[in-house]
N, C-alpha and C positions, 0 to 999 in steps of 0.2 A: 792609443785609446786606453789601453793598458793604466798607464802612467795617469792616464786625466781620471779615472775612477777611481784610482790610489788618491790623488788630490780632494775629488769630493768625497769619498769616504773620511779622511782625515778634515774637513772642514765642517763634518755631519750635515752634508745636504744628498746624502746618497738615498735616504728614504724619498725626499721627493722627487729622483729620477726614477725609482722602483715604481710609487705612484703613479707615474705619468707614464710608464711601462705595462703597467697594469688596466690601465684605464684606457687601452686603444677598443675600439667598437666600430663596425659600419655603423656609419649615417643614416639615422632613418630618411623617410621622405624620397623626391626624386635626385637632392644632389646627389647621391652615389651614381648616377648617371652620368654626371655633369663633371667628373674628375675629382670629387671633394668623398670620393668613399671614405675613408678610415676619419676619425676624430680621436680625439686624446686630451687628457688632460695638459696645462701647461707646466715645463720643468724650472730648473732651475737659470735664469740670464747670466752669459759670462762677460761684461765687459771688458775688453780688453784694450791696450794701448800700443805698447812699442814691440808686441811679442809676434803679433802677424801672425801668417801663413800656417806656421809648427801648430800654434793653440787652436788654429782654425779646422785644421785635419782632427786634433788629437781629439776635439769634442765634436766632429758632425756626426758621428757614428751612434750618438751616444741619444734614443729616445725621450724627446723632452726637455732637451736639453738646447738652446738657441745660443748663437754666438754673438757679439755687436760689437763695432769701433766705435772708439770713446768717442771720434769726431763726426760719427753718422749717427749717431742714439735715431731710434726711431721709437715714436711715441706710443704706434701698436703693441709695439716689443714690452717697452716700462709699462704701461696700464694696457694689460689684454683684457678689451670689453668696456675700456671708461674705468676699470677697479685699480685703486691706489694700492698698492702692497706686495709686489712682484717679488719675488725672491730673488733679488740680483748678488751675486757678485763680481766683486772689481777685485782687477790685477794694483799692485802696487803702480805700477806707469799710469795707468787709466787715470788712479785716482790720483795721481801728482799734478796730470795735463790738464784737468777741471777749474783747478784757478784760469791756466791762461783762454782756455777757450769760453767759459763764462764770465769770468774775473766774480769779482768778491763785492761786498759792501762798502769796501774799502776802495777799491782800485775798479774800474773798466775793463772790460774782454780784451785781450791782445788779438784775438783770430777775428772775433766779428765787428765788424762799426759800429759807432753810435749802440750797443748794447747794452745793457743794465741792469744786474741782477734786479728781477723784479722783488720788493720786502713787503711783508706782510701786512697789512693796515695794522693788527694791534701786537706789541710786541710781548707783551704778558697776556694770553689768552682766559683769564680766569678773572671774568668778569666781577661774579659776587664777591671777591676778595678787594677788586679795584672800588669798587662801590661803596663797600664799608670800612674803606681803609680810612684815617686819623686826616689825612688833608681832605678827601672826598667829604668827607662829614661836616666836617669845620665850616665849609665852604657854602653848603647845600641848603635850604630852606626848611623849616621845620615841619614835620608832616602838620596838613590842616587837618585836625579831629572834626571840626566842627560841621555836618552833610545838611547843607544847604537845600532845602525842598523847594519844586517849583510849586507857585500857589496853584490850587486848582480852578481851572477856570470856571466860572458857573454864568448859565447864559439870563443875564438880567430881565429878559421877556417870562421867562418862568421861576425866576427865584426874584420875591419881592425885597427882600433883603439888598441884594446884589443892585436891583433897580434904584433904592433907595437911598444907595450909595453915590450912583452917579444923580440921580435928580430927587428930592426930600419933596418935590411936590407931589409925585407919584401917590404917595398915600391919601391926599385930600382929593385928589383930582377921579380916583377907584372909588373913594367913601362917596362923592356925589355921582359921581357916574351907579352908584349902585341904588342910591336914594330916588336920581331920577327914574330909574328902571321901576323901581317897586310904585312910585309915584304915577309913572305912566300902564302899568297894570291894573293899579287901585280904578284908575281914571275911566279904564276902557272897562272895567267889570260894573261898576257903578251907571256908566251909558246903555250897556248891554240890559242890564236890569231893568230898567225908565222904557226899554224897546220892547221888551218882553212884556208880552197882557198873560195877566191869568186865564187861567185854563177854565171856561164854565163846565159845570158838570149836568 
């Protein structure tokens, strides 16, 4: 244990076993009931490959600190929580055996079947650079300046204009309709009059 704290001292990951040392607490809530008393931060992950047993003893000791074979990775261990960014380190073995057990972009897994490094959809991630690059330009459509508005609609029963568009009789056909009106008032004021006797005094 000795020996493995010399190793992460000189690799400067000893702060984050310190951290994860300092950071033990009981659990609030009822899990401290339930066997889940103590919490902690998480330390540093040692991958290992062909070292075994020895590197296994020489880091359990050690708060914070979790061990893993290259050919059991487990996923809780790499993202504790769903979070990308674990402090891992690999043994030189560990990291020689990752071609044969995933294989490459080049070559297929030797350990597992049919596997395939999965690759990324875009292999340059910087989009606004790919967009305004000299062939993307060339190629693309020229921005349309010109904003097309939609007409507004106007409901022809109340705008004579718009009426007069779809039917030009509209206006003759209003002009007598309103001649007949005043025609037919003149008509009934004129009867009413003829019915009316003056008033003797």
């Amino acid at each position: 244990t000795s020996a493995a704290i010399k190793v992460l001292k000189q690799v400067g990951a000893y702060p984050d076993v310190e951290k994860a040392k300092d950071s033990v607490g009981i659990r609030p809530g009822k899990g401290k009931m339930r066997n889940r008393r103590y919490i902690s931060r998480k330390g540093p992950l040692i991958v290992y490959g062909t070292e075994g047993a020895k590197l296994v003893k020489a880091f359990r000791n050690i708060p914070g600190v979790e061990v893993a074979n290259v050919e059991r990775l487990n996923l809780l261990k790499l993202a504790p929580g769903g979070h990308l960014g674990r402090f891992i380190i690999w043994t030189k073995s560990a990291y020689e055996k990752l071609d044969s057990i995933y294989g490459s972009f080049e070559k297929p897994s030797e350990k597992k079947k049919r596997y395939i490094l999965p690759r990324s959809k875009m292999v340059n991630a910087d989009l606004g650079r790919i967009i305004n690059s000299d062939e993307v330009q060339s190629v693309v459509k020229p921005i349309k300046k010109e904003i097309k508005r939609a007409p507004l609609k106007k409901n022809p029963l109340k705008n004579l204009n718009a009426m007069l568009k779809l039917n030009p009789y509209a206006k003759t056909a209003r002009r007598m309709a309103l001649l007949a009106e005043a025609q037919r008032v003149k008509a009934k004021k004129e009867k009413l009059d003829k019915k009316r006797k003056p008033v003797s005094k």
